[in-house]
C-alpha positions, 0 to 999 in steps of 0.5 A, a space after each residue: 455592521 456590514 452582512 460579510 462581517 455578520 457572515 464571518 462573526 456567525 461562522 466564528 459562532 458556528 465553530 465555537 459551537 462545534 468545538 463546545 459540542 466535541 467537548 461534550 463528546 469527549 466529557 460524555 466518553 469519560 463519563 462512559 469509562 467512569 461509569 463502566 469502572 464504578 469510579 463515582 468521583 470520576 462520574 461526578 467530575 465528568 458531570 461537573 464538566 459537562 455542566 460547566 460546557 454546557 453553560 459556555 454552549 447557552 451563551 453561544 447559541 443565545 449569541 448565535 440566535 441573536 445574531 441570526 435574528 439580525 441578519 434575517 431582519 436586515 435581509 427582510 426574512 421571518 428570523 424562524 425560517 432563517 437557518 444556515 442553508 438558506 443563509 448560505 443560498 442567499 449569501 455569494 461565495 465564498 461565504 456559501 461554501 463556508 456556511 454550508 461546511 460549517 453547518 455540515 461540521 455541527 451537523 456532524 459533531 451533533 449526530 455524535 453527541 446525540 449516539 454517545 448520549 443514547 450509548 450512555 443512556 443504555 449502559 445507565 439503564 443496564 446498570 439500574 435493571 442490574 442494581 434492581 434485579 440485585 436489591 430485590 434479589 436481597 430482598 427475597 433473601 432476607 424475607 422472613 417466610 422463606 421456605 426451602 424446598 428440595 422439588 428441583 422445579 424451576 420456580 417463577 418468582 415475582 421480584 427476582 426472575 427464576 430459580 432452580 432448585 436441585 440437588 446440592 
């Protein structure tokens, strides 16, 4: 296979990759509203979904490593130290410019998967410290050695946080 056709099948590899990438972008927002709705059907849809893009996203980057590979031991290069800017360097235009905006493209698309995982990552770990803080909260409620007593001093309580106690 000629270098230009390589180029142009690793450009289509790149653009399906972003587009796989943006899928989960999209899957990781509904994830989100699930999550913030309470809708577990829909969490557990959106986790199949991103499951099933993340196999299809395996298989083409496998294709797009094996295709690097190629074209690094044609052009005499280590396959480890060829990336898409050094291809693009190599490379006369107008695949250069090409190469150069399609690795800007999943750069990109890339940056946002990896803030809407962290915005996600957050409101789970919000979420767990508010299921915690409610079932320990039941189980203070529940102990057996409870004493109520009417001092109005803000007590600091191992599992629970504080409590105030006043006059009712």
């Amino acid at each position: 296979m000629k270098m230009d056709q390589k180029i142009n099948q690793l450009l289509r590899v790149l653009e399906q990759e972003s587009e796989l990438y943006r899928s989960i972008s999209t899957v990781i927002d509904k994830e989100c509203n699930a999550a913030v709705r309470s809708e577990l059907n829909a969490l557990i849809k959106a986790g199949e979904e991103k499951d099933s893009i993340l196999v299809k996203l395996r298989l083409v980057e496998e294709q797009r490593i094996r295709l690097v590979i190629e074209m690094a031991k044609a052009l005499g290069y280590p396959p480890r130290d060829f990336t898409i800017s050094m291809i693009s360097q190599l490379v006369g235009e107008p695949f250069a410019g090409w190469l150069c905006q399609a690795g800007t493209d999943l750069k990109t698309v890339l940056n946002a998967v990896k803030n809407a995982n962290h915005r996600n990552k957050q409101l789970f770990d919000h979420s767990l410290d508010l299921l915690r803080g409610s079932f320990n909260l039941l189980s203070e409620l529940t102990r057996s050695d409870m004493v109520y007593h009417r001092t109005g001093n803000i007590q600091k309580n191992y599992r629970t946080g504080k409590c105030v106690n006043g006059e009712i």
